[in-house]
N, C-alpha and C positions, 0 to 999 in steps of 0.2 A: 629732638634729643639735645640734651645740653652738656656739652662737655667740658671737662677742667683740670688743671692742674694744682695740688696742691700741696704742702707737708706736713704731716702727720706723725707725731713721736720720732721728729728729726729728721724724716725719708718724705722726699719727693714723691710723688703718686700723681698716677694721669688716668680718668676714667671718665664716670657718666656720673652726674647728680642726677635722685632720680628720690625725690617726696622726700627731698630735704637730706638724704643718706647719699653718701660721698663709696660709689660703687667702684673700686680701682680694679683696673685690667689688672688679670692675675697672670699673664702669659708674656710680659714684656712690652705689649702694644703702648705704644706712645700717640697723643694727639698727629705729631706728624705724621706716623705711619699711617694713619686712617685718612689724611690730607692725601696722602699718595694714591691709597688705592682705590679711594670717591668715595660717596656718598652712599651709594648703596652697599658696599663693601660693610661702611662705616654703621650704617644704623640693623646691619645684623650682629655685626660684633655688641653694638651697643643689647641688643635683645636678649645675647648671652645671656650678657652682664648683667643684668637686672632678673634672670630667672636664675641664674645662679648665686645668687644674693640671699645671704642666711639672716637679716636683720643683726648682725653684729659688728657692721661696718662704723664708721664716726659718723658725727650728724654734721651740717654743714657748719653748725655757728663751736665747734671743736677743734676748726682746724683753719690753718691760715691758708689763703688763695694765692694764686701766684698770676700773671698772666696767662690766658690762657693755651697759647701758643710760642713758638718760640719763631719769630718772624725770618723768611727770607730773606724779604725789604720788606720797607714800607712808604708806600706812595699815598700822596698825602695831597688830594684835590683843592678844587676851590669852587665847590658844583650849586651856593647858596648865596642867588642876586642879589637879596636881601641882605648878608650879611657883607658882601664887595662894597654895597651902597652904603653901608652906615659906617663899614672901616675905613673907606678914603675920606670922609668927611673930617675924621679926626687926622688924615695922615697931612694934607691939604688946606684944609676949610674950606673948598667945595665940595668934593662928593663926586657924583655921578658914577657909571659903571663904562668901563672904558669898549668903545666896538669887538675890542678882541676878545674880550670873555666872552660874548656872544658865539664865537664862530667856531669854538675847541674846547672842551673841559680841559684846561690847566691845571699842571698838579707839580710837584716837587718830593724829591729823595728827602725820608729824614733817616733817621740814625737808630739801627735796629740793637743796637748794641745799648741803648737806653731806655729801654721799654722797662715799665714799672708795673706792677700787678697792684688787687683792690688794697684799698689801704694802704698802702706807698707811702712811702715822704717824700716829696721830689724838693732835689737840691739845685736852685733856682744859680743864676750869675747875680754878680752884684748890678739888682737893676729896680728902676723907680716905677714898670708899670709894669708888675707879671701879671698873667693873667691869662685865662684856662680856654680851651676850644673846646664844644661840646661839637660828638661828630657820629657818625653811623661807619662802623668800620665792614668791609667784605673780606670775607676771608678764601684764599682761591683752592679747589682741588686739581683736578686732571681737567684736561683742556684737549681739544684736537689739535691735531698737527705739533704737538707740541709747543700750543699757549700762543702761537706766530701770527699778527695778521685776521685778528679774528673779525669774525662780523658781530654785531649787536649781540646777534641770538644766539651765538655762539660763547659771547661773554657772558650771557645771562648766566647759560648753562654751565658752566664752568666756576660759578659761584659753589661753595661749599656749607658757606655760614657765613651769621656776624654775630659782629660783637660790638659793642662801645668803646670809643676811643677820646683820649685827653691829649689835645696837642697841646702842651702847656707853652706859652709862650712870654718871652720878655718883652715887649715890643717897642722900647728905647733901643735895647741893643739890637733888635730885627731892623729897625730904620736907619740907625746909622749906618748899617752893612747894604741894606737897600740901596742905600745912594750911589754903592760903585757898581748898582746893576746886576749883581751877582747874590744869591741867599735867595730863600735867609738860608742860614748858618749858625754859628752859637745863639743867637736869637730863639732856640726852636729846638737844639738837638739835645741838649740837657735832659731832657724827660718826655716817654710819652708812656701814658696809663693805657691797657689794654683788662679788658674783664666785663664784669666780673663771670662771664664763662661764654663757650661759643657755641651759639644756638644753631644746629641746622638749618638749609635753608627751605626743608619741607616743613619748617613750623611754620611760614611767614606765605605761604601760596594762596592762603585765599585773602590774601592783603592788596595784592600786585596787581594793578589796575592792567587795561586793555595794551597801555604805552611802554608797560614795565616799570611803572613807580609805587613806592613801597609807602605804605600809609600809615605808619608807626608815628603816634607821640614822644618828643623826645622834650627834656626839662633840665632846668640847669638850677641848682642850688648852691648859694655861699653862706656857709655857717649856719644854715636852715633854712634862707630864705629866698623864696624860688626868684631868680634874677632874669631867667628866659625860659620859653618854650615855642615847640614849632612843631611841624610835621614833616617827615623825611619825605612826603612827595612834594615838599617846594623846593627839589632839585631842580635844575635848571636840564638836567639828564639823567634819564635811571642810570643803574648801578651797569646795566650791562652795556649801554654804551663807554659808560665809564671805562671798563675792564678790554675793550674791545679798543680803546683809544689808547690807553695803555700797551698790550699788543702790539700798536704800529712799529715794525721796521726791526722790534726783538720779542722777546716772549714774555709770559707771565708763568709762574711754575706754582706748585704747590707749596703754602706757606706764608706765598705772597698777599701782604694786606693794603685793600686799598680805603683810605680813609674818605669820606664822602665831601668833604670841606666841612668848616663851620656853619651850622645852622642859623638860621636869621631870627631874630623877634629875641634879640639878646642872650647866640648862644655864644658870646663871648662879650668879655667889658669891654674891649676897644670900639666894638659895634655901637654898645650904649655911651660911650666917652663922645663918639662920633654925631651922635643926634643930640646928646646934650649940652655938646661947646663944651663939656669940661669933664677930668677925671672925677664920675659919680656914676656909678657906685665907687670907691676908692678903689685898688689898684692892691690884688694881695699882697699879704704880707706874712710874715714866721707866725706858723700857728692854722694860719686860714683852714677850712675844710672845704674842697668842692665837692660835690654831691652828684653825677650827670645818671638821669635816669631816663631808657629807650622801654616804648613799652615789647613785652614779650621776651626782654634779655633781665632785663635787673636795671642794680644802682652801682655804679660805680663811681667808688670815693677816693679822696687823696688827701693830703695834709701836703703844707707847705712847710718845709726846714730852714735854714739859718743856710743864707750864700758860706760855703768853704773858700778861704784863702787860698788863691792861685798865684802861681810864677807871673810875672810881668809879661810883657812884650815891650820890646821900643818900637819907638814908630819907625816909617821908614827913611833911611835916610840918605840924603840929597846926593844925587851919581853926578859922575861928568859928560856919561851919554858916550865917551870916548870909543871909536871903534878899533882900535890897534890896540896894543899891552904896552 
């Protein structure tokens, strides 16, 4: 089942795409409400909807998409060796992959208050290398115990859907922030694209190998032209140890999205900046179109906009350390 949200003659609507027809719950249900009540809840209500369906609904290419969800958090991995190896190359000029990505899938909070739906404009900081994450997003339902402490199989379970995800990132302002150890941060929280709608995770079962990884093609296009591609089982961890490492020590709840990392084999320029000693492909700019396509979800696209003028900041400045007034 694919579900979405969109607006239509100026009204939001949340329902099921179903042969191209934008089928909206007519009783008030919202994507999160079906986040809540699971999956099987969710794909009877979807069965409704599509038998209760007159053909006078909008067609898909009528109406504008919106993100599909409207995020809890969002946890945002780093599950793609391939792509660790070719971004410290550029961050450095050596490379390598550091022991510790081996031993934990590492992940970081971004900023759920910025999520952009297909077609977006994302409005970048003033910066000289932006440039986009191509990523396999999870999307979480009901969970046991309430989401705490899970085990593997228990995070699998607790998968609801995905969706495609755009970490757009600046990565001049990511590394200067890096240096004091902390971030990123503005680097990262300006924008991130979710869409273009959220597929159950009964559509994707006979994908999932013996280990739990998921064997979706995923492709990265800039202004048409395809810059990467990979396969989401060169995860480094399926998805459900993903969600079950997440878990440690607090919960994951419904709503929650966890981003898979960036994909390898150039699903982002820093990666190609990185094995090629230089910014090539160039570094988007006002105008650019990313394109990130997973198969069995869609394409989801973006445009880049023109940095907005911000208030300053001073730096900081010099104390006496003094301990008395």
């Amino acid at each position: 089942m694919r579900l979405a949200r969109w607006i239509a003659d100026g009204a939001v609507a949340e329902g099921v795409v179903y042969a191209d027809r934008m089928l909206a719950f007519t009783d008030g249900t919202t994507v999160r409400d079906l986040l809540e009540t699971g999956l099987d809840a969710a794909l009877e209500m979807g069965r409704r909807t599509v038998d209760t369906a007159d053909g006078s609904e909008p067609r898909l290419d009528e109406v504008r998409l919106l993100a599909p969800l409207v995020p809890a958090s969002i946890r945002d991995f780093v599950a793609f060796e391939e792509h660790v190896e070719g971004v410290a190359v550029s961050v450095d000029g050596r490379g390598g992959v550091p022991e510790e990505w081996y031993r934990y899938p590492t992940f970081y909070f971004t900023n759920p208050h910025s999520v952009l739906g297909p077609g977006d404009e994302v409005v970048p900081p003033r910066t000289e290398a932006l440039d986009f994450e191509l990523e396999l997003a999870a999307v979480i339902g009901p969970a046991p115990r309430g989401g705490a402490n899970l085990t593997p199989t228990e995070g699998a379970a607790a998968i609801f859907g995905y969706t495609i995800m755009n970490d757009w990132s600046a990565r001049d302002v990511q590394g200067r922030e890096m240096q004091v150890r902390l971030g990123p941060a503005k680097g990262k929280d300006f924008g991130t694209s979710l869409g273009p709608v959220l597929v159950t995770a009964d559509e994707f079962a006979d994908l999932i190998d013996d280990e739990g990884f998921l064997a979706l093609r995923a492709e990265a296009r800039v202004d048409g032209v395809l810059v990467g591609d990979d396969l989401i089982s060169n995860m480094g961890w399926p998805f459900g140890e993903l969600v079950a490492y997440a878990s440690r020590n607090t919960r994951v709840v419904p709503g929650d999205v966890l981003g898979s990392g960036t994909t390898g084999h150039g699903g982002c320029l820093a990666e190609l900046w990185g094995r090629a000693g230089e910014r090539v492909p160039p570094p988007l700019s006002e105008g650019s179109v990313v394109a990130l396509s997973i198969e069995r979800i869609g394409e989801l696209t973006g445009r880049v906009g023109a940095p907005v003028p911000v208030p300053d900041i001073p730096p900081a400045r010099p104390r006496s350390r003094a301990r008395t007034r």
